[in-house]
C-alpha positions, 0 to 999 in steps of 0.5 A: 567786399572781401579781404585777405584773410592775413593768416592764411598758410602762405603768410603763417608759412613764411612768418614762422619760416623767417623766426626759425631763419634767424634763430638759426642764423648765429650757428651759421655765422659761428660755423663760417668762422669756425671754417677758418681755423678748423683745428681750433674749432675741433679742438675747442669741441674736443676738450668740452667733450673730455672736461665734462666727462672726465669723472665718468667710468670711462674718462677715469679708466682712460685718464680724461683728467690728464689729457690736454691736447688731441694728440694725447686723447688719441694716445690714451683712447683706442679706435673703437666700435660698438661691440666696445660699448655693448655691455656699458649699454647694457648697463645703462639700458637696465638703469644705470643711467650716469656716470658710465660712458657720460655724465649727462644721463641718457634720455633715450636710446634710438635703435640702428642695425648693425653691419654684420646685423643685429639691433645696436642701441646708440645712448642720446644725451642733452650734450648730443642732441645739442652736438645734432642742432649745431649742423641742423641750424647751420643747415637751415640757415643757409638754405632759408638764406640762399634759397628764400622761396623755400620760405614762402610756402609749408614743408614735407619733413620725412616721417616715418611710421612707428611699426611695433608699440613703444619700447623701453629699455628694463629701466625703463629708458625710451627706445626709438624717438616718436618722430624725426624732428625729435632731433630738433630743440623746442623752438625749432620743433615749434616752428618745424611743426607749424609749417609742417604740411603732414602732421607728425600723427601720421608717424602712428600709421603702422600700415605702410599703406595706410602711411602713404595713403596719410602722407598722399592725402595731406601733400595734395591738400598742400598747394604751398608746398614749397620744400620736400625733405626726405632721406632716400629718393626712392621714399618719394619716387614710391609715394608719387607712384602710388598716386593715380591708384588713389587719386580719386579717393584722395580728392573725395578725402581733401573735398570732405574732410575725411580719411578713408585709407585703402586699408582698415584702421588700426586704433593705436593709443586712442587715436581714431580717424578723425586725428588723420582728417585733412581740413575739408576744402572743396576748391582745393579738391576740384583743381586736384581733380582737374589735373590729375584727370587731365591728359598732361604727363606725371611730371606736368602734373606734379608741377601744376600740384605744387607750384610753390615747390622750390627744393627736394632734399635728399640722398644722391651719392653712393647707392642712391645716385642710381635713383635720384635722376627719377626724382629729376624727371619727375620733378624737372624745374625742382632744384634738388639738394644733396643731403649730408651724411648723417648717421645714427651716432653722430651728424657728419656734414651738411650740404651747403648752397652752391657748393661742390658737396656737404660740409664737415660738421666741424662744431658738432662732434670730434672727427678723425679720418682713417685713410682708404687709398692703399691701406688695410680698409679693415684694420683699426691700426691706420693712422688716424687724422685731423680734420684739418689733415686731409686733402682734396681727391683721397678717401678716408673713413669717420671716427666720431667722438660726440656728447653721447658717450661714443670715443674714437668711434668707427662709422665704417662711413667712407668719405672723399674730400672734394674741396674746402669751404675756406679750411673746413673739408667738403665730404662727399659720401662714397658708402659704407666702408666696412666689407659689406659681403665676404663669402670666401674671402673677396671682401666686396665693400659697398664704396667698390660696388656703388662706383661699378654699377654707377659707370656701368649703367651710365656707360650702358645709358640704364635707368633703373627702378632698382638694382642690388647685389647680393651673394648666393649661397648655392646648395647643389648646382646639379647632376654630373652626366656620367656620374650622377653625382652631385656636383659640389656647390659653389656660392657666386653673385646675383644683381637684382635689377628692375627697370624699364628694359626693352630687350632683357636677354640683351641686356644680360648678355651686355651686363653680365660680363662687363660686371663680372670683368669690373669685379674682378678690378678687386684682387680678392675676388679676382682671386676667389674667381681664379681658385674657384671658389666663386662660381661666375656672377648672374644677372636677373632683371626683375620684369615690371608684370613682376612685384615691385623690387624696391617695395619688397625690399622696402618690407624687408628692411622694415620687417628687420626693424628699420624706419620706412623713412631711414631706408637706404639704397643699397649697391650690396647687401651681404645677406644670404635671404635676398634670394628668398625675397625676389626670387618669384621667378627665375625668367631672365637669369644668366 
């Protein structure tokens, strides 16, 4: 007679699902009421902000003491960015941990890339920390509510490898956390952990491959998985499709017990294969076997691998809209939940269930918005306003004063307010905010770019792997035929794109013009173009016998010291080398 083993994953799944649902639940309640009166919520979290640091050398230098209301700390605190806080950094970096920009002492410092480039160090605090759980506890709680399957199985939370050894700062602070659910307390991490379908020790792989291969092999040993949490669409998308190049090698690993990656282990800080090794299960092993040697489509496939899944959470606005209709298609009976914005300084919004899109983290951090429609996008002179000051349609850009020691601090994030949940804004993502190229003055931000290239491709019905406009910095474009002198050098841009095009060379004769024309809706490059000091716009489709784009510049990123798994989209890149990356071959340019 046999009995049912009652701590089997599925029934340790929603067990300790259910405990984390109701620790969470009272954030969430304190956050639906918070949604009432939002300008009683900010300013509650403003003046523990200002109470608690008012002795440090910058509340003193900028009279924390004295302020009472947010008009008045707007008054005493300018806009700021991060060269404002480089050298109090620094400063802290080298040991001098309290008292400079917070009075909790700085625990860690998590690197994030600068806009014009370069590594900036952001200053985590127990205070920030606590300022991320908020939103993350709200989160869950209203998904776990509103979504109860999600329970019922183990989840994927994105990790990412750990490139490079562990950092510290010269006094000796850690830089980078060790895994992603670091931004968890420790009950959530506990419960986080337990449900956990791949162990947070892949995070240790420093080879890409061997990293996805861990990931593959633990998602495949899953069969309860009932809830994927990446950032970026196309983390996942490039998993899945590394998947029929392994799939035997994969089920042999899940049948055994063993890890065998594709490429050498490399040994990091004693840990060995063994630490990677899936628990052995052999009938685990011949149902993946069935399956992905049957003669069903991907997506069929993917279903019968999972058939608990219940939601994928990930990016869909902005760049990575263009991305995330392939996760769709992959995953057609998934329901897939945007992500909120959340940036390396501070937790902005988060998505709830049913609603149009995510939440302003309003008892997270103190947020103000600068208005987009029709003002100086670069300026840090625009009137500034309160969370409960916007209005439904306009766009704005986020400054974030948190528990980290960031005042008045300027994301270059910019937002559109597509409603309300009761008075508090829901903020859909448009892209980063600040000029992301300016080659001779045309001031192409991402926003601009990310809306053009989404019409266009729907216009045009394109489903693309990828796409990214970047800017050419020409040395000489040719001879003159009399002269034979070098004619003069113009920049001018390229867009990238890689797909499943059928007719390329029509495709570049539709494309290039109608991006051309759509850029030339901005008056300064309109105006570059008309001088020019611009030469015309190039389309070059990468064909797919070439290296796949998005795993080029997926390299590349990492290569500049961003996480795998941090990885955005983006719809413009400002950066001169890109042509260095993809241009293996210059078939198929205009």
């Amino acid at each position: 007679m046999r009995f049912m083993n009652p701590f089997n994953h599925a029934n340790v799944a929603w067990f300790f699902n259910s405990a984390w649902l109701l620790r969470c639940r009272r954030e969430l309640n304190r956050f639906h009421v918070a949604t009432t009166d939002v300008a009683g919520a900010q300013r509650s979290v403003l003046e523990e902000i200002v109470r608690r640091n008012r002795d440090t050398e910058f509340g003193r230098e900028f009279g924390f003491g004295e302020i009472q209301t947010p008009e008045q700390f707007q008054r005493r605190v300018p806009v700021t960015d991060y060269e404002f806080y480089a050298q109090r950094i620094e400063r802290i970096a080298t040991g001098e941990q309290r008292n400079v920009l917070t009075v909790d002492p700085v625990k860690l410092l998590e690197p994030t890339s600068g806009t014009s480039g370069g590594e900036k160090l952001i200053p985590y605090t127990r205070s920030l920390r606590g300022q991320f759980q908020r939103a993350i506890a709200a989160w869950i709680a209203d998904l776990m509510t509103h979504r109860p399957a999600v329970r019922g199985g183990r989840a994927y939370w994105s990790i990412t490898p750990a490139f490079g050894s562990h950092r510290e700062s010269p006094g000796g602070i850690p830089i980078g956390f060790d895994a992603d659910t670091e931004y968890l307390g420790l009950w959530d991490r506990v419960f986080a952990r337990r449900v956990m379908a791949v162990p947070a020790v892949c995070s240790k792989l420093q080879d890409i491959d061997n990293f996805r291969y861990c990931t593959l092999l633990h998602l495949l040993a899953a069969k309860d998985l009932s809830l994927i949490s990446v950032w970026s669409p196309t983390f996942l998308t490039t998993l899945i499709s590394l998947l029929p190049q392994w799939q035997d090698r994969l089920c042999n690993d899940v049948a055994r017990g063993t890890f065998s990656p594709p490429r050498d282990l490399e040994v990091v800080n004693g840990i060995v294969d063994r630490d990677f090794r899936p628990r052995k299960n052999r009938h685990r092993a011949q149902q993946l076997k069935a399956i992905l040697s049957s003669e069903l489509s991907l997506s069929e496939k993917l279903g019968q691998l999972w058939p608990q899944l219940a939601l994928i959470s990930c990016w869909a606005s902005a760049a990575a809209a263009n991305y995330v209709d392939r996760v769709r298609e992959l995953f057609p009976k998934v329901e897939i939940q945007p992500k909120g914005l959340i940036a390396t300084e501070g937790f902005v919004s988060f998505p709830l269930v049913g609603r149009a899109a995510p939440a302003l983290a309003i008892r997270s951090h103190f947020f103000e918005f600068q208005s987009v429609n029709g003002m100086d996008r670069d300026s840090h002179e625009n009137q500034c306003l309160m969370a409960n000051e916007l209005a439904v349609g306009q766009h704005y850009r986020v400054l974030l004063t948190t528990g980290g020691g960031l005042y008045r601090y300027q994301l270059y994030d910019e937002v559109q307010v597509v409603g309300f949940e009761n008075d508090c804004p829901l903020l859909r993502f448009v892209g980063s905010g600040q000029y992301a190229s300016d080659l001779v003055g045309e001031k192409i931000s991402e926003p601009f770019v990310a809306a053009v290239l989404q019409q266009l491709f729907a216009d045009l019905n394109l489903k693309v792997d990828f796409s990214m406009l970047v800017p050419v910095q020409n040395d000489t474009i040719g001879t003159h035929e009399k002269t034979h002198m070098l004619k003069e050098a113009l920049p001018n841009y390229r867009l990238y794109l890689q797909g499943k095009f059928t007719e390329s060379r029509l495709l570049i004769d539709k494309l290039g013009p109608m991006l051309e024309k759509a850029l030339r809706a901005n008056p300064h490059y309109s105006y570059a173009r008309e001088l020019g000091q611009l030469a015309p716009l190039e389309v070059q489709v990468l064909t797919q016998e070439q290296p796949n784009a998005w795993e080029r510049y997926e390299r590349e990123m990492v290569r500049r010291g961003i996480k795998l798994g941090n990885i955005k989209a983006k719809s413009i890149d400002g950066c001169l080398s890109w042509c260095n990356v993809f241009d293996e071959s210059k078939s198929g340019t205009t």
